[in-house]
C-alpha positions in Angstrom: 182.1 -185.8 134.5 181.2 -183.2 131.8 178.4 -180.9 132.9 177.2 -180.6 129.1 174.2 -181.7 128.4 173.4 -184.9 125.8 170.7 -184.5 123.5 168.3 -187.9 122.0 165.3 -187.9 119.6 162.6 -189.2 121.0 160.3 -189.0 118.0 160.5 -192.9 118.0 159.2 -193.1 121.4 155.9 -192.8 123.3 157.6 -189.6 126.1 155.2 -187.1 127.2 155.5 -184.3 125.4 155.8 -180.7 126.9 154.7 -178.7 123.9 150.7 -179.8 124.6 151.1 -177.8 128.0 152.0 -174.4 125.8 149.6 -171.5 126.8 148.4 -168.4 125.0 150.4 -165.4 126.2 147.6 -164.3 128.7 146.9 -167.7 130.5 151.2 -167.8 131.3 151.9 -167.5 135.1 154.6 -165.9 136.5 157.9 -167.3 137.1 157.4 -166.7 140.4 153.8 -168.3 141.1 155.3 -171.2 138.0 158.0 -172.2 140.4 155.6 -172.2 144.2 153.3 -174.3 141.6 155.8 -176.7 140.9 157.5 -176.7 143.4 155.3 -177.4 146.5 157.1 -174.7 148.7 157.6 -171.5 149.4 161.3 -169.8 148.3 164.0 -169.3 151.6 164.0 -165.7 150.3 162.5 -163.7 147.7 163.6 -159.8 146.0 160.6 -158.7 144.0 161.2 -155.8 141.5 158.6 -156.5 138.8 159.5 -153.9 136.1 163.4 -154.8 136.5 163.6 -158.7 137.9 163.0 -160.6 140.7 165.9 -162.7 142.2 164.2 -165.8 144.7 166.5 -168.5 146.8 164.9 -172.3 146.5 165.4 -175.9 148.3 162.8 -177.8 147.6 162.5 -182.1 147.0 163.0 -183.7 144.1 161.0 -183.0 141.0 158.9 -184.8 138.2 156.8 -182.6 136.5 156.0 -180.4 133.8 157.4 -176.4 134.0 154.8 -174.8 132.0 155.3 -171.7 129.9 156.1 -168.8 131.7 155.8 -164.9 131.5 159.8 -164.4 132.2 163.0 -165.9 131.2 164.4 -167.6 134.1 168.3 -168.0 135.1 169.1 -170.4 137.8 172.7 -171.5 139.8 172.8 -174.5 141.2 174.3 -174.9 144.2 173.8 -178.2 145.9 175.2 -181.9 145.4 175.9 -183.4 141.9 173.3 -184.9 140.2 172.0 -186.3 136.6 168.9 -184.8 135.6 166.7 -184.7 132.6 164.6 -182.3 130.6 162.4 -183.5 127.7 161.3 -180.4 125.8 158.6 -181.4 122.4 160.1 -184.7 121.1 163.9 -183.9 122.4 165.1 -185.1 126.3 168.7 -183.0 127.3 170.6 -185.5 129.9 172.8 -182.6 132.4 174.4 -182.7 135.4 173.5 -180.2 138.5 176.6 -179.5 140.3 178.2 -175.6 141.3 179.6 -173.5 138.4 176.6 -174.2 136.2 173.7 -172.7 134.8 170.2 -173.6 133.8 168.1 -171.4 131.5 164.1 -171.8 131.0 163.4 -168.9 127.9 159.6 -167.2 128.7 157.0 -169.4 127.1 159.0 -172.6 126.9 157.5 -175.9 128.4 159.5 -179.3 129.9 159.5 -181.8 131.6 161.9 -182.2 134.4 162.8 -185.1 136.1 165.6 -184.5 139.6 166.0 -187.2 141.7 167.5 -185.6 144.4 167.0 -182.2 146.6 167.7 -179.2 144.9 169.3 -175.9 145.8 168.6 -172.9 143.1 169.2 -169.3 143.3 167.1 -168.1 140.5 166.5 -164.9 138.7 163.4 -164.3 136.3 164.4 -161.8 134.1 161.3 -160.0 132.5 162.4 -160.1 128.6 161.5 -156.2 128.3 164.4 -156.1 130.8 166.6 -158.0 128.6 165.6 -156.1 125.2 166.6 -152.9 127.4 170.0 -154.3 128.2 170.3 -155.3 124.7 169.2 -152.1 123.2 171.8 -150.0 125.8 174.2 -152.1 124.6 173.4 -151.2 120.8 173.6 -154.8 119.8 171.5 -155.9 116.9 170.9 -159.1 117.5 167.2 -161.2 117.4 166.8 -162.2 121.4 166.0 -165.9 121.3 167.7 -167.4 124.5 168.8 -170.7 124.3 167.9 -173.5 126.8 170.4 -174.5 129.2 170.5 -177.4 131.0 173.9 -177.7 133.8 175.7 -175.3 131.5 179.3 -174.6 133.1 179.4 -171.2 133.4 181.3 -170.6 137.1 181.1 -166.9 136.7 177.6 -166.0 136.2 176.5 -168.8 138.5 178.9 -167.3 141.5 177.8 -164.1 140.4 173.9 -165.3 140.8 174.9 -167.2 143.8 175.8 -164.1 145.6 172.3 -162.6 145.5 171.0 -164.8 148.1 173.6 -163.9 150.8 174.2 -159.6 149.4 170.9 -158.3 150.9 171.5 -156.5 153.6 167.7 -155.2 155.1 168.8 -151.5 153.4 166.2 -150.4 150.9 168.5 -148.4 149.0 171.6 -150.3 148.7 169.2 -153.6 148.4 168.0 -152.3 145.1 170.8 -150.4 143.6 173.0 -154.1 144.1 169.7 -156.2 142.3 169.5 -153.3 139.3 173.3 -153.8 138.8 173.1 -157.6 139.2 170.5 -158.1 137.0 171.7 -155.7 134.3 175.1 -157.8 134.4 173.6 -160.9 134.3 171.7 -160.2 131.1 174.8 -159.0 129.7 176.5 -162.4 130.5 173.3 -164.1 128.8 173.1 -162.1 125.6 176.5 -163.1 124.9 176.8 -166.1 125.8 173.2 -168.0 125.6 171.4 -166.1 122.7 170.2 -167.8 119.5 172.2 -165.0 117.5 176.3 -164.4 118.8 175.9 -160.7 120.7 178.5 -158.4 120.7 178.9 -156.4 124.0 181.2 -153.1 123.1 183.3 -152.7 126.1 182.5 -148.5 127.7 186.0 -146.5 127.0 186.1 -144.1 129.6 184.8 -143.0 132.2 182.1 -139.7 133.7 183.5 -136.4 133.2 184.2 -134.5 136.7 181.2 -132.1 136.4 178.5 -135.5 136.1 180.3 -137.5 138.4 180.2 -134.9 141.0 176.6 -134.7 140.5 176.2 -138.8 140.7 178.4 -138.3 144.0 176.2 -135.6 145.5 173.1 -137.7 145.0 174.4 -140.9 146.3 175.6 -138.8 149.3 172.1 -137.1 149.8 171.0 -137.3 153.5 167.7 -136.9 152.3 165.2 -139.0 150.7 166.3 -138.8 147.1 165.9 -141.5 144.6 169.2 -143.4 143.8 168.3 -146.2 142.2 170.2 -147.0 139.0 167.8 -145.6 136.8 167.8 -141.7 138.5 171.3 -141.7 138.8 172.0 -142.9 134.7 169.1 -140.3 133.9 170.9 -137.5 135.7 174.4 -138.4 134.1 172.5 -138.6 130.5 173.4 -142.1 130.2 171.8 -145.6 129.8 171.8 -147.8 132.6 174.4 -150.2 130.7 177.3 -147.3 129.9 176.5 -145.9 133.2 177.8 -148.3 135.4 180.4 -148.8 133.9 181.6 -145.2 133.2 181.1 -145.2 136.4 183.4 -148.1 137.6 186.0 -146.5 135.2 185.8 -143.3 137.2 186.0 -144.5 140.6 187.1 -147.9 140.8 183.5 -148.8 142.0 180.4 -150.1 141.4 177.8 -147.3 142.7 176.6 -150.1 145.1 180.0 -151.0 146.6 180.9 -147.1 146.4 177.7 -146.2 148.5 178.1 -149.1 151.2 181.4 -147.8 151.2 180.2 -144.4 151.8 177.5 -145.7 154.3 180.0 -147.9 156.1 181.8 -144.6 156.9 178.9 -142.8 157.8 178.1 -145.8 160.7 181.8 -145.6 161.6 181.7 -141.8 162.2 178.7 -141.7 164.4 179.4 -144.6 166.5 183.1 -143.1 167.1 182.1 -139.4 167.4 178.5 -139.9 169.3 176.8 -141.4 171.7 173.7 -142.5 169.4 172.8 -146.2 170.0 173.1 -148.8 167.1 169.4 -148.8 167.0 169.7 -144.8 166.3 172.7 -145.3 163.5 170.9 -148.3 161.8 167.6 -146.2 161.9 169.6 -143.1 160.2 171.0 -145.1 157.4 167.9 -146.7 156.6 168.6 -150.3 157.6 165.3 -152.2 158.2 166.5 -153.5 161.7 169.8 -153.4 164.1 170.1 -156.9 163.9 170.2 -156.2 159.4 172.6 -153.3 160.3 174.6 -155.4 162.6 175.1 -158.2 160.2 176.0 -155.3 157.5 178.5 -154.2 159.2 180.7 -157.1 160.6 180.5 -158.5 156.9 182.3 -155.3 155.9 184.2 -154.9 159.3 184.8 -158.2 160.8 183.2 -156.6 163.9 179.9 -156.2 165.2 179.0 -152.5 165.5 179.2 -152.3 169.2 182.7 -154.3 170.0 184.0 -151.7 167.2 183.0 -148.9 169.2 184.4 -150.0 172.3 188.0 -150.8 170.7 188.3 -147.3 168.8 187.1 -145.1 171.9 
């Protein structure tokens, strides 16, 4: 069954129409207070980074009501049992099908009706649309932003890559943050050029840091002490935007700076709990996870192990 979605007029007919809920910029909600509105519920998790994106984990009941305009663009993946749905948006109703691999898009100040019959499972990221004109602009595209409205687009890759947000968290401030700024700067990329009014052309980075600023990024994600290194300080110290950053970055080292610094952390926890006789609680403490039990879970997702059986088979 195709996962596109079929459009009708409904000029003819007496639908309710979504456009009469539009609100001046000020009175529009938040995605996130939009969606517990809605919704009825609370999310299963929630990653709040207001000037970058927030990425929140949903199941909540069926739904048959009106989304209301909102202050941020908002990406969903669906990820639960195949189902038809409708969306009437002004005097138009899109007939889609929810099922994994696809993706729904509600642009900021949009308004529609929905209308699921059946329990829904939604990773979701609201994408502030400063955030997306930044993205745009690092990527010197020239292209008006106008996203388009999606409803059970097939798009396996950015839905597996939005999928993967709920379950990468790992209780680590640092590395929590550095994988959102990287996942959400992707994902906008993904949406500019695929699910913009305009075509956007993303110009693929040639090549990658020179040795001198790559040392530099190196030495600060290897810091001990408390020094920032979030995306933004580490593309601001290499001279770079966000966007060629990254990947310059990648290029360099075969790496993401979030997988190269859990790699680098994982070695860290591996050294102590070999070469000392500090308890997990100490080593999760020292490389800033929020709990043992968020540092244990860390760990045997990289390892297979839990910290402590590792220990005992390498001494």
């Amino acid at each position: 069954m195709s996962s596109q979605p079929i459009l009708r007029d409904l000029s003819h007919q007496n639908q309710p129409d979504a456009s009469e809920y539009d609100l001046p910029d000020a009175q529009r909600r938040s995605a996130d207070a939009e969606m517990a509105r809605v919704l009825h519920t609370q999310p299963l998790r929630m990653a709040s980074d207001p000037s970058n994106g927030t990425i929140a984990h949903w199941k909540h009941e069926p739904l048959h009501d009106v989304v209301e305009p909102m202050t941020d663009h908002v990406i969903m993946a669906y990820n639960g049992s195949m189902q038809r749905v409708e969306r009437r948006s002004g005097r138009s109703v899109a007939i889609g099908t929810f099922r994994p691999g696809v993706v729904i898009i509600i642009p900021e100040g949009s308004s529609s009706r929905w209308d699921i019959p059946k329990p829904v499972d939604v990773v979701q990221l609201y994408l502030p649309h400063a955030t997306l004109k930044r993205v745009a602009d690092e990527a010197d595209t020239a292209a008006p932003i106008n996203l388009l409205e999606r409803t059970g687009h097939p798009v396996p890759i950015t839905s597996r890559l939005l999928l993967s947000a709920a379950d990468s968290l790992e209780g680590n401030g640092a590395l929590d943050a550095l994988f959102r700024h990287q996942l959400t700067d992707l994902l906008a990329t993904r949406v500019l050029a695929a699910h913009a009014g305009s075509p956007t052309a993303i110009q693929p980075t040639m090549g990658g840091l020179s040795p001198k600023v790559l040392l530099r990024a190196i030495e600060r994600l290897r810091s001990d002490s408390d020094a920032d290194v979030s995306l933004s300080a580490l593309a601001s110290e290499a001279g770079l935007s966000r966007f060629h950053f990254c990947r310059a970055f990648k290029e360099s080292t075969g790496l993401s700076p979030h997988a190269w610094l859990r790699q680098y952390r994982l070695e860290q926890a591996m050294n102590m709990l070999r070469d000392t006789d500090a308890s997990v609680v100490s080593v999760a403490a020292a490389l800033g996870y929020s709990s043992q039990t968020a540092f244990a879970a860390a760990f045997r997702k990289l390892t297979g192990e839990t910290p402590s059986d590792w220990r005992r088979r390498m001494r």
